[in-house]
GUDRENNU-548696 format. One record per residue (C-alpha): x, y, z; residue in three letters. Coordinates in pm, whole numbers, plus 50000, padded with zeros to 5 digits. Layout:
residues N
XYZALA ...
end
This chain:
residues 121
030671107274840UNK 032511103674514UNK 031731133074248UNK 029971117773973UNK 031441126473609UNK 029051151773376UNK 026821131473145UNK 027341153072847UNK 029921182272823UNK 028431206472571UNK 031281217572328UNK 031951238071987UNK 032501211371781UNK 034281237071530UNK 036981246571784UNK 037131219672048UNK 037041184272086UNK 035811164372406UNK 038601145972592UNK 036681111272490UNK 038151119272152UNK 041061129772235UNK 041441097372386UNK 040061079572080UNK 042391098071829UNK 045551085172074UNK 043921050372102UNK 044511047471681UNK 047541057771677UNK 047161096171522UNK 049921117971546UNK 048551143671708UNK 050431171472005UNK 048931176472278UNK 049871209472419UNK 049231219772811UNK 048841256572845UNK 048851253173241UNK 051421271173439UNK 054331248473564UNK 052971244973929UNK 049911228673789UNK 051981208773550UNK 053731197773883UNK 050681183574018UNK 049071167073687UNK 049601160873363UNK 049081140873033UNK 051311116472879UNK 052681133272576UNK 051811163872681UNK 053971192872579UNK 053891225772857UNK 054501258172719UNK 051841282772996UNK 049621308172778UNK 051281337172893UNK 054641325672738UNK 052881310072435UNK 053051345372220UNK 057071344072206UNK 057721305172237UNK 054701298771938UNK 057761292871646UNK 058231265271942UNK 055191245671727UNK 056241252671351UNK 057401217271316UNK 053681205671410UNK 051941233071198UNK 050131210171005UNK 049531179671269UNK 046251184771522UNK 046891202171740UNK 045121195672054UNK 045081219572373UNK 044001218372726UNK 044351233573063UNK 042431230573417UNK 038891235473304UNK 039091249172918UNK 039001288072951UNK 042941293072885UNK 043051263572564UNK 040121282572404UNK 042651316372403UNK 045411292072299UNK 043261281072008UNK 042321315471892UNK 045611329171899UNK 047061294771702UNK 044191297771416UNK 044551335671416UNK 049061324671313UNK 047611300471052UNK 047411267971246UNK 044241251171106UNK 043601218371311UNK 043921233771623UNK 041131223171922UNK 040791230372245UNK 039821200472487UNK 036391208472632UNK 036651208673001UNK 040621206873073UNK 042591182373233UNK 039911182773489UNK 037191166673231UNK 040061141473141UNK 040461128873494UNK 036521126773552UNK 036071109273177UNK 039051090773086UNK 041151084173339UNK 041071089873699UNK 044251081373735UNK 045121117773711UNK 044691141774024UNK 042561162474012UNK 043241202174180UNK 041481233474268UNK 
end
Protein backbone atom coordinates (compact mmCIF):
# COMPACT_ATOMS: atom_id res chain seq x y z
CA UNK A 1 0.00 0.00 0.00
CA UNK A 2 1.22 3.41 -1.00
CA UNK A 3 1.24 6.10 2.02
CA UNK A 4 -1.23 8.59 1.20
CA UNK A 5 0.04 12.40 1.48
CA UNK A 6 -1.55 14.58 4.68
CA UNK A 7 -4.59 16.56 3.55
CA UNK A 8 -3.69 19.66 5.38
CA UNK A 9 -0.29 20.28 7.21
CA UNK A 10 -1.10 22.74 9.99
CA UNK A 11 1.67 25.49 10.01
CA UNK A 12 2.64 29.03 11.69
CA UNK A 13 2.00 31.03 8.99
CA UNK A 14 4.27 33.81 10.75
CA UNK A 15 7.39 31.60 10.70
CA UNK A 16 6.89 28.88 8.14
CA UNK A 17 5.60 28.34 4.86
CA UNK A 18 4.11 24.95 3.44
CA UNK A 19 6.26 23.31 0.75
CA UNK A 20 3.16 23.98 -1.83
CA UNK A 21 4.44 27.53 -1.61
CA UNK A 22 7.60 27.03 -1.65
CA UNK A 23 6.98 25.44 -4.81
CA UNK A 24 4.74 28.26 -6.00
CA UNK A 25 7.29 31.08 -5.10
CA UNK A 26 10.04 28.91 -7.41
CA UNK A 27 7.34 28.31 -10.09
CA UNK A 28 7.32 32.54 -10.59
CA UNK A 29 10.51 32.93 -10.69
CA UNK A 30 11.32 34.60 -6.97
CA UNK A 31 14.67 34.74 -5.90
CA UNK A 32 14.48 33.09 -3.01
CA UNK A 33 17.52 30.45 -1.05
CA UNK A 34 16.60 27.61 -0.04
CA UNK A 35 18.78 26.44 2.71
CA UNK A 36 18.98 22.52 3.92
CA UNK A 37 19.94 22.29 7.50
CA UNK A 38 20.26 18.34 7.20
CA UNK A 39 23.50 16.72 7.98
CA UNK A 40 25.55 15.67 4.84
CA UNK A 41 24.57 11.89 5.00
CA UNK A 42 21.00 12.90 4.55
CA UNK A 43 21.96 15.40 1.95
CA UNK A 44 23.57 12.23 0.32
CA UNK A 45 20.38 10.51 0.06
CA UNK A 46 17.95 13.57 -0.92
CA UNK A 47 17.87 16.82 -1.70
CA UNK A 48 16.33 19.96 -3.41
CA UNK A 49 17.38 21.62 -6.48
CA UNK A 50 18.91 24.84 -5.40
CA UNK A 51 19.28 23.84 -2.23
CA UNK A 52 22.19 25.20 -0.27
CA UNK A 53 23.58 22.56 2.84
CA UNK A 54 25.12 24.13 5.65
CA UNK A 55 23.81 21.21 8.91
CA UNK A 56 22.39 23.26 12.05
CA UNK A 57 25.09 22.40 14.19
CA UNK A 58 27.64 24.24 11.92
CA UNK A 59 25.12 27.00 11.07
CA UNK A 60 26.28 29.31 14.31
CA UNK A 61 29.96 29.85 12.77
CA UNK A 62 29.23 29.44 8.91
CA UNK A 63 25.87 32.08 9.35
CA UNK A 64 28.20 35.27 7.71
CA UNK A 65 27.99 32.26 4.98
CA UNK A 66 24.25 34.00 4.20
CA UNK A 67 25.06 37.88 4.48
CA UNK A 68 24.86 38.19 0.75
CA UNK A 69 21.09 36.83 0.98
CA UNK A 70 20.20 38.88 4.15
CA UNK A 71 17.50 40.52 2.63
CA UNK A 72 16.17 37.71 0.00
CA UNK A 73 13.57 34.88 1.65
CA UNK A 74 15.02 32.85 3.06
CA UNK A 75 13.49 29.52 3.08
CA UNK A 76 14.63 26.45 5.34
CA UNK A 77 13.97 22.82 5.63
CA UNK A 78 15.20 19.58 6.94
CA UNK A 79 13.70 15.86 7.35
CA UNK A 80 10.45 16.64 9.04
CA UNK A 81 10.69 20.55 10.25
CA UNK A 82 12.00 20.38 13.92
CA UNK A 83 15.77 21.45 13.00
CA UNK A 84 14.49 24.53 10.19
CA UNK A 85 12.25 25.91 12.99
CA UNK A 86 15.78 26.31 15.26
CA UNK A 87 17.39 27.53 12.01
CA UNK A 88 14.69 30.15 11.72
CA UNK A 89 14.89 31.36 15.28
CA UNK A 90 18.44 31.67 15.40
CA UNK A 91 18.37 33.64 11.66
CA UNK A 92 15.49 36.20 12.95
CA UNK A 93 17.15 36.40 16.36
CA UNK A 94 20.85 37.83 13.74
CA UNK A 95 18.37 40.18 11.98
CA UNK A 96 17.26 38.10 9.01
CA UNK A 97 13.56 39.09 8.55
CA UNK A 98 12.05 36.85 5.71
CA UNK A 99 13.23 33.85 7.05
CA UNK A 100 10.59 30.54 7.06
CA UNK A 101 10.88 27.33 7.86
CA UNK A 102 9.20 24.70 5.41
CA UNK A 103 6.44 22.95 7.37
CA UNK A 104 7.10 19.31 7.32
CA UNK A 105 10.81 18.98 5.75
CA UNK A 106 11.95 17.49 2.77
CA UNK A 107 9.75 14.68 3.76
CA UNK A 108 6.38 16.90 3.20
CA UNK A 109 8.07 17.98 -0.16
CA UNK A 110 8.39 14.46 -1.48
CA UNK A 111 4.71 13.47 -0.28
CA UNK A 112 3.28 17.08 -1.77
CA UNK A 113 5.30 18.21 -4.56
CA UNK A 114 7.30 15.88 -5.91
CA UNK A 115 7.82 12.32 -5.33
CA UNK A 116 10.52 12.25 -7.25
CA UNK A 117 12.58 12.73 -4.15
CA UNK A 118 13.36 9.67 -1.74
CA UNK A 119 12.08 9.66 0.95
CA UNK A 120 14.28 8.23 4.43
CA UNK A 121 13.84 7.31 7.98
Amino acid sequence: MTEQPPKTLTHNPDWEVTPEQVRQWLKQGEDIFILDVRRPEEWDIARLEKAVLIPLQQLPQRVHELNDHRHKRLVIHCHHGVRSLRATALLRELGFKHVHSMAGGIDAWSLTVDATVPRYH
